[in-house]
PyMOL commands that place a pseudoatom at each C-alpha (Angstrom):
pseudoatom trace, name=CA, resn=UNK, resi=1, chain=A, elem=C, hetatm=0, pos=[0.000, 0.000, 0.000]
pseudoatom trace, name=CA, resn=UNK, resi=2, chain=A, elem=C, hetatm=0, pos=[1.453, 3.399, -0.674]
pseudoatom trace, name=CA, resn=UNK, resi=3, chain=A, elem=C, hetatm=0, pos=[2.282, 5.885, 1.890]
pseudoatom trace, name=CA, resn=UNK, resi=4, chain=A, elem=C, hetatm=0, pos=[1.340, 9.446, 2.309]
pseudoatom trace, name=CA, resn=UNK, resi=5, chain=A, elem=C, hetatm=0, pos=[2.399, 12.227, 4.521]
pseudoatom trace, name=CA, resn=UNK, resi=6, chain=A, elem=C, hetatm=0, pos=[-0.384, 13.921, 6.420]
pseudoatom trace, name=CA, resn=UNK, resi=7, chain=A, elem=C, hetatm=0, pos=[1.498, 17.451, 7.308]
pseudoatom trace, name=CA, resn=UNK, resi=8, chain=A, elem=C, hetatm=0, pos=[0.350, 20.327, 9.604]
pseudoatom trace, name=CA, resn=UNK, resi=9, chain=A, elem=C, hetatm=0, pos=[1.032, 23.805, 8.352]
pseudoatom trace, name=CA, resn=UNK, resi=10, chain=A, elem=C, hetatm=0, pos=[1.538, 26.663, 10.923]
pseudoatom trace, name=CA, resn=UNK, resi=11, chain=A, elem=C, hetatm=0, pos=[2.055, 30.253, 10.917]
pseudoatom trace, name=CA, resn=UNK, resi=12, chain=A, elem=C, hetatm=0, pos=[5.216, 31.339, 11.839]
pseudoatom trace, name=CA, resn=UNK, resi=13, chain=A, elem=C, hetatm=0, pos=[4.123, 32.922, 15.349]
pseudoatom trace, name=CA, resn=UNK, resi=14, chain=A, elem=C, hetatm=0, pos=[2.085, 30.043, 15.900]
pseudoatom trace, name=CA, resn=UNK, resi=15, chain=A, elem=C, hetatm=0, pos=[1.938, 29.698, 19.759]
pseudoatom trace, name=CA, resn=UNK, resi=16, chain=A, elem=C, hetatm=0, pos=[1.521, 25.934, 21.390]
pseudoatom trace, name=CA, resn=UNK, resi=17, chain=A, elem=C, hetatm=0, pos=[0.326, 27.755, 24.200]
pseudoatom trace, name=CA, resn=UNK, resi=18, chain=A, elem=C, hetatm=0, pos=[-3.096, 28.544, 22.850]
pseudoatom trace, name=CA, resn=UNK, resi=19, chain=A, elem=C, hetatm=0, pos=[-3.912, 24.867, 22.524]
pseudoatom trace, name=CA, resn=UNK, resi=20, chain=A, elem=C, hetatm=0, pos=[-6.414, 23.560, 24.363]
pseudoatom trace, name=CA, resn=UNK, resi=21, chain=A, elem=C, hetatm=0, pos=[-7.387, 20.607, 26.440]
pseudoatom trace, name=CA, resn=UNK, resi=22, chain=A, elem=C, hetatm=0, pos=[-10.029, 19.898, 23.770]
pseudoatom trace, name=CA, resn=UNK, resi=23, chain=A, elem=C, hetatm=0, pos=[-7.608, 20.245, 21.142]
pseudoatom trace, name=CA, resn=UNK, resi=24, chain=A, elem=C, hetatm=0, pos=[-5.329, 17.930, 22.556]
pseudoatom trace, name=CA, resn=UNK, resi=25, chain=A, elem=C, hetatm=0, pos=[-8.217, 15.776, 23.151]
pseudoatom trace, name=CA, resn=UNK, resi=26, chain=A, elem=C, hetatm=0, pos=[-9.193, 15.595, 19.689]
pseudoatom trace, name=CA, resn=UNK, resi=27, chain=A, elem=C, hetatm=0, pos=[-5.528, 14.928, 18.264]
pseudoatom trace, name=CA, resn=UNK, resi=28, chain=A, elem=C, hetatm=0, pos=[-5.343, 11.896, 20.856]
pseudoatom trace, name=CA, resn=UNK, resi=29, chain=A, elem=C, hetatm=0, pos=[-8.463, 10.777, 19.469]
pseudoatom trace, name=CA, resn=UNK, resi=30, chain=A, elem=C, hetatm=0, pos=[-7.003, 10.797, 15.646]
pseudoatom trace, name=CA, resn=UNK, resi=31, chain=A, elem=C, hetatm=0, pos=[-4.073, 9.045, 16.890]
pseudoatom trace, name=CA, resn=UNK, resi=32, chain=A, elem=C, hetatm=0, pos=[-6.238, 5.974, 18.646]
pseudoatom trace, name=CA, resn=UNK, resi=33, chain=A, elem=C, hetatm=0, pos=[-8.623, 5.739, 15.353]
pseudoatom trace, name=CA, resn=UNK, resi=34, chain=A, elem=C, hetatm=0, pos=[-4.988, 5.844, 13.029]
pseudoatom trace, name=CA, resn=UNK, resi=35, chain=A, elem=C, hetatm=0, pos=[-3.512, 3.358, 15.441]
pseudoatom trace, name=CA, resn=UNK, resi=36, chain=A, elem=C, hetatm=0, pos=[-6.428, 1.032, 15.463]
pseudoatom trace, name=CA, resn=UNK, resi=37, chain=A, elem=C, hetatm=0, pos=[-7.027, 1.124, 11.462]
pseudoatom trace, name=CA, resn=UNK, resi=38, chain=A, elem=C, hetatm=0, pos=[-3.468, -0.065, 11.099]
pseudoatom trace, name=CA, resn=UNK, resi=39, chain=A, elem=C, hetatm=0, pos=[-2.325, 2.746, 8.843]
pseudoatom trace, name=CA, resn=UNK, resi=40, chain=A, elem=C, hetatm=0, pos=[-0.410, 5.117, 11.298]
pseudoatom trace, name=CA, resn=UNK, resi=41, chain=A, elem=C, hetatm=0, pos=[3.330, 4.630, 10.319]
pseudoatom trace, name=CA, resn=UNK, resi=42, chain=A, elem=C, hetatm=0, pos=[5.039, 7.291, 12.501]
pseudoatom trace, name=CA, resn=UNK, resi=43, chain=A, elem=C, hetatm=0, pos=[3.989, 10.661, 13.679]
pseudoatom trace, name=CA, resn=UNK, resi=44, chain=A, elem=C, hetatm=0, pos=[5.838, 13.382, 15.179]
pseudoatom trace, name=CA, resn=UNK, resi=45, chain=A, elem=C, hetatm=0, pos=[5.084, 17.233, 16.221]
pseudoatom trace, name=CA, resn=UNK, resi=46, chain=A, elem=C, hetatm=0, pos=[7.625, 19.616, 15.397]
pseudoatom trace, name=CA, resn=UNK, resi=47, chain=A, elem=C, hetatm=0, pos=[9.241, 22.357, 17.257]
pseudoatom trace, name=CA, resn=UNK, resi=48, chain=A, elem=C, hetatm=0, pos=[9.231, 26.006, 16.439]
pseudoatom trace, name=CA, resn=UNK, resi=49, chain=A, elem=C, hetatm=0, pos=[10.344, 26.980, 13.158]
pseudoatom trace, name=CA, resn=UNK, resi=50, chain=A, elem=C, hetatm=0, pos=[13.210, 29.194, 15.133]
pseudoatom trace, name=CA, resn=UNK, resi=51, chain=A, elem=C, hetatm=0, pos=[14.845, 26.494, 16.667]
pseudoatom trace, name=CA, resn=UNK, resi=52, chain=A, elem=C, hetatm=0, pos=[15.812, 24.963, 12.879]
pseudoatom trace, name=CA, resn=UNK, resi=53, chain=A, elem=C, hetatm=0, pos=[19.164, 24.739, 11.200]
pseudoatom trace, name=CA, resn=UNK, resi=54, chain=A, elem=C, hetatm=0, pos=[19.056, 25.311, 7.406]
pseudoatom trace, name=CA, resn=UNK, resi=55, chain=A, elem=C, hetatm=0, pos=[22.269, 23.524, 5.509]
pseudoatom trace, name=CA, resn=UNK, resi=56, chain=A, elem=C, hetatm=0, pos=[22.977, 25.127, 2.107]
pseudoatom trace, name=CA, resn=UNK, resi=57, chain=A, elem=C, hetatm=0, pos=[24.964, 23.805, -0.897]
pseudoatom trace, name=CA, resn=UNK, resi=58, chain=A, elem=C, hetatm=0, pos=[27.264, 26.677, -1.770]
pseudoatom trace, name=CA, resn=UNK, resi=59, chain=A, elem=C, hetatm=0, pos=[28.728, 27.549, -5.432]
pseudoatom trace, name=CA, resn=UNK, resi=60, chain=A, elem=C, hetatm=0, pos=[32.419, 26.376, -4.270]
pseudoatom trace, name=CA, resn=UNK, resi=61, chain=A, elem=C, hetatm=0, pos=[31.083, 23.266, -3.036]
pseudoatom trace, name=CA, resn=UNK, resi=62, chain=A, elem=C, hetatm=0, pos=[31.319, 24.226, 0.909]
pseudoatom trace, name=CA, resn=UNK, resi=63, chain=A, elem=C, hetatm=0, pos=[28.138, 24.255, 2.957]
pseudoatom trace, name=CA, resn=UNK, resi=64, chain=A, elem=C, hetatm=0, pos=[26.727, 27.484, 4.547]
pseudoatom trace, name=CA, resn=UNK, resi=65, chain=A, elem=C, hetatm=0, pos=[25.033, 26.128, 7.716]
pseudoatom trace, name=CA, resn=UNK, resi=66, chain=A, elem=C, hetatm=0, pos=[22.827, 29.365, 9.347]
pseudoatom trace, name=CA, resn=UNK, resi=67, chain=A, elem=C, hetatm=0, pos=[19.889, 29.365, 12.167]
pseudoatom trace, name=CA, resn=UNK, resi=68, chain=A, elem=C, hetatm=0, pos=[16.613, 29.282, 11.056]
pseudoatom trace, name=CA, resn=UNK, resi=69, chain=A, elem=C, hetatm=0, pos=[14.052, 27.281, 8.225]
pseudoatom trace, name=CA, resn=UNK, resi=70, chain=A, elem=C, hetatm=0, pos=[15.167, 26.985, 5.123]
pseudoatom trace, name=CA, resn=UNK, resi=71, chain=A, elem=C, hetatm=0, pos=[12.385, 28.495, 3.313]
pseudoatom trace, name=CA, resn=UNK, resi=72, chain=A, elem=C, hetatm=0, pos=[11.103, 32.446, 4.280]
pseudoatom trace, name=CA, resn=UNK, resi=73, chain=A, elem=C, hetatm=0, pos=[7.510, 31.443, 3.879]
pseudoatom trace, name=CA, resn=UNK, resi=74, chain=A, elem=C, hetatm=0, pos=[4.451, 32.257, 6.162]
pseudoatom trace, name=CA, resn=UNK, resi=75, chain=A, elem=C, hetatm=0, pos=[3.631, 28.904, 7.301]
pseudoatom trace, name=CA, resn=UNK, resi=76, chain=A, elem=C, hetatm=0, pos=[6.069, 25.746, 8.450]
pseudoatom trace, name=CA, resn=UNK, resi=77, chain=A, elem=C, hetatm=0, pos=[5.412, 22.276, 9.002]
pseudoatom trace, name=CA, resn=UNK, resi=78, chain=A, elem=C, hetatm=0, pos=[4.197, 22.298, 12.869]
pseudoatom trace, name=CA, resn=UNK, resi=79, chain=A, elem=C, hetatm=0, pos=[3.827, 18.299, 12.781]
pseudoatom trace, name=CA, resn=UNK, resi=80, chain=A, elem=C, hetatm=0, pos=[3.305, 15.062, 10.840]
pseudoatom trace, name=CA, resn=UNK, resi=81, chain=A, elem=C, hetatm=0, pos=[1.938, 11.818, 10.438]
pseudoatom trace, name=CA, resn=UNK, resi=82, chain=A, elem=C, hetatm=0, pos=[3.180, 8.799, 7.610]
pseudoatom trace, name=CA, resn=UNK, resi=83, chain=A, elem=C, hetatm=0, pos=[0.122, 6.979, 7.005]
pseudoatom trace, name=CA, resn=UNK, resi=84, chain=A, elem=C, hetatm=0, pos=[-0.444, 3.343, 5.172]
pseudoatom trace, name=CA, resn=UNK, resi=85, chain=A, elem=C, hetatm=0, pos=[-3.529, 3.692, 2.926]
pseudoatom trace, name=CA, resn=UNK, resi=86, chain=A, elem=C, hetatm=0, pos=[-5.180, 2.102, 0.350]
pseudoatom trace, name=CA, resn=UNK, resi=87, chain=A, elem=C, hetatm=0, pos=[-5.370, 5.346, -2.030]
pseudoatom trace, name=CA, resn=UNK, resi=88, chain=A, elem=C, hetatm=0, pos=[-5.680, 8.640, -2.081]
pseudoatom trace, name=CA, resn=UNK, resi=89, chain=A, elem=C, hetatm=0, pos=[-9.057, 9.083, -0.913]
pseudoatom trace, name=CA, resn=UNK, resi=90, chain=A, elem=C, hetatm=0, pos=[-8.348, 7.486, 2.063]
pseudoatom trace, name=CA, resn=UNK, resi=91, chain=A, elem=C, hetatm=0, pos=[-5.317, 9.312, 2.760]
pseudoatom trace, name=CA, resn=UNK, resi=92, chain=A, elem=C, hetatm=0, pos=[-7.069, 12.185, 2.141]
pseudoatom trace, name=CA, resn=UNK, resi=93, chain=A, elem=C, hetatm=0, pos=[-10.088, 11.656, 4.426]
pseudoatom trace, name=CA, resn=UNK, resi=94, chain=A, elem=C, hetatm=0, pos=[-7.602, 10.815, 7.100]
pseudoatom trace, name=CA, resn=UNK, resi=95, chain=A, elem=C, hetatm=0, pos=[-6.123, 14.528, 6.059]
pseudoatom trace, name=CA, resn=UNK, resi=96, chain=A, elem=C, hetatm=0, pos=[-9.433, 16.246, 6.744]
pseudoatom trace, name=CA, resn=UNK, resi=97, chain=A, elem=C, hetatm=0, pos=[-10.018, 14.424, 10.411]
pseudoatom trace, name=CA, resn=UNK, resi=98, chain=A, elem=C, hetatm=0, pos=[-6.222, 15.492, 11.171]
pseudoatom trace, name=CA, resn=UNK, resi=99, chain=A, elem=C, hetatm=0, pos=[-7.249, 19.716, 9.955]
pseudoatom trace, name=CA, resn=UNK, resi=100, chain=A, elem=C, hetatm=0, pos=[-10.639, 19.258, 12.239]
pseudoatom trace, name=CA, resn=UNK, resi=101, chain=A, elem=C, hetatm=0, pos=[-8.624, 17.822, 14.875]
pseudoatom trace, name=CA, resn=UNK, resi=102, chain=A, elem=C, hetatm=0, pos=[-5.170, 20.252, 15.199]
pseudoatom trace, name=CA, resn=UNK, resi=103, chain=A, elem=C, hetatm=0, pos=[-7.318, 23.035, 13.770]
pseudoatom trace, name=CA, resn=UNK, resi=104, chain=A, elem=C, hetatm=0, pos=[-5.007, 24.430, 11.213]
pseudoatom trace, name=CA, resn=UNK, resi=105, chain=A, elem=C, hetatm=0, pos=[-4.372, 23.651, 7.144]
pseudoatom trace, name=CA, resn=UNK, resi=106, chain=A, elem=C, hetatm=0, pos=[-3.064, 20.052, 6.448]
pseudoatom trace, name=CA, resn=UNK, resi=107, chain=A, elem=C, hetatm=0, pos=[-1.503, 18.883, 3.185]
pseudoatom trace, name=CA, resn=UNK, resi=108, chain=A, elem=C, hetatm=0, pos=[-1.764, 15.179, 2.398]
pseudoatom trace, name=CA, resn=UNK, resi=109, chain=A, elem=C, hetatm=0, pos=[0.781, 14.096, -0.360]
pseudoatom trace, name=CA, resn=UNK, resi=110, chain=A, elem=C, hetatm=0, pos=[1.819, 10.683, -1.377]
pseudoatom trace, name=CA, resn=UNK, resi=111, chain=A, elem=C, hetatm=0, pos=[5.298, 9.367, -1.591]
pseudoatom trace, name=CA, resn=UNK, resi=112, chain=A, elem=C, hetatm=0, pos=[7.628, 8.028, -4.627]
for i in range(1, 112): cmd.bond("trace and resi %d" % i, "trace and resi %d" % (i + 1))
show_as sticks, trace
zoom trace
C-alpha cells in the first residue's frame, strides 16, 4: 500500500500555548482511530520553526550552515503523520479528520 504524509502547516508565530485541552483531546483521538485502522506509520510534532538549522549547498562546493528554516515562507510544518492507505481518498479523508482535529491547514501528499 502506498504511503502518504499527512502534514500540519503553521504560521510562523504560531503559539503551542493557545492549545487547548479539547484540542489535545481531539488529536489523541485521531491518533487511537490511526492506530487502530493499522495505517499510522510514525507521527511526530515539530518544534518552532526558530529552533531549525538550514544547511545550504554553496557555489564552491562548501556548505553554509545558518539558524533558522530553510524556506522564508508564512507557514512551516508544525507536525506530521506517515500513514499506510489504500489510495488517495483514504489518505485524504484521514487529512481532513487530522485539519478538524489540530485546527489548522493540512496537506496530504503521497510518496515516490
Amino acid at each position: 500500500m502506498p504511503h502518504y504524509l499527512v502534514a500540519i502547516h503553521h504560521a510562523d508565530d504560531y503559539d503551542a500555548s493557545r492549545e487547548d485541552e479539547a484540542m489535545h483531546r481531539a488529536i489523541d483521538a485521531l491518533n487511537d482511530d490511526m492506530v487502530a485502522a493499522g495505517i499510522r506509520i510514525f507521527v511526530g510534532g515539530l518544534q518552532p520553526v526558530g529552533k531549525a538549522i538550514s544547511v545550504r549547498r554553496q557555489p564552491d562546493g562548501g556548505l553554509l550552515v545558518t539558524d533558522g528554516p530553510y524556506l522564508e515562507t508564512k507557514e512551516h510544518i508544525g507536525g506530521f503523520w506517515v500513514l499506510e492507505c489504500a489510495d488517495r481518498q483514504e489518505a485524504l479523508a484521514w487529512g481532513r479528520k487530522a485539519a478538524l482535529a489540530c485546527r489548522a491547514p493540512v496537506e496530504v501528499r503521497p510518496f515516490y
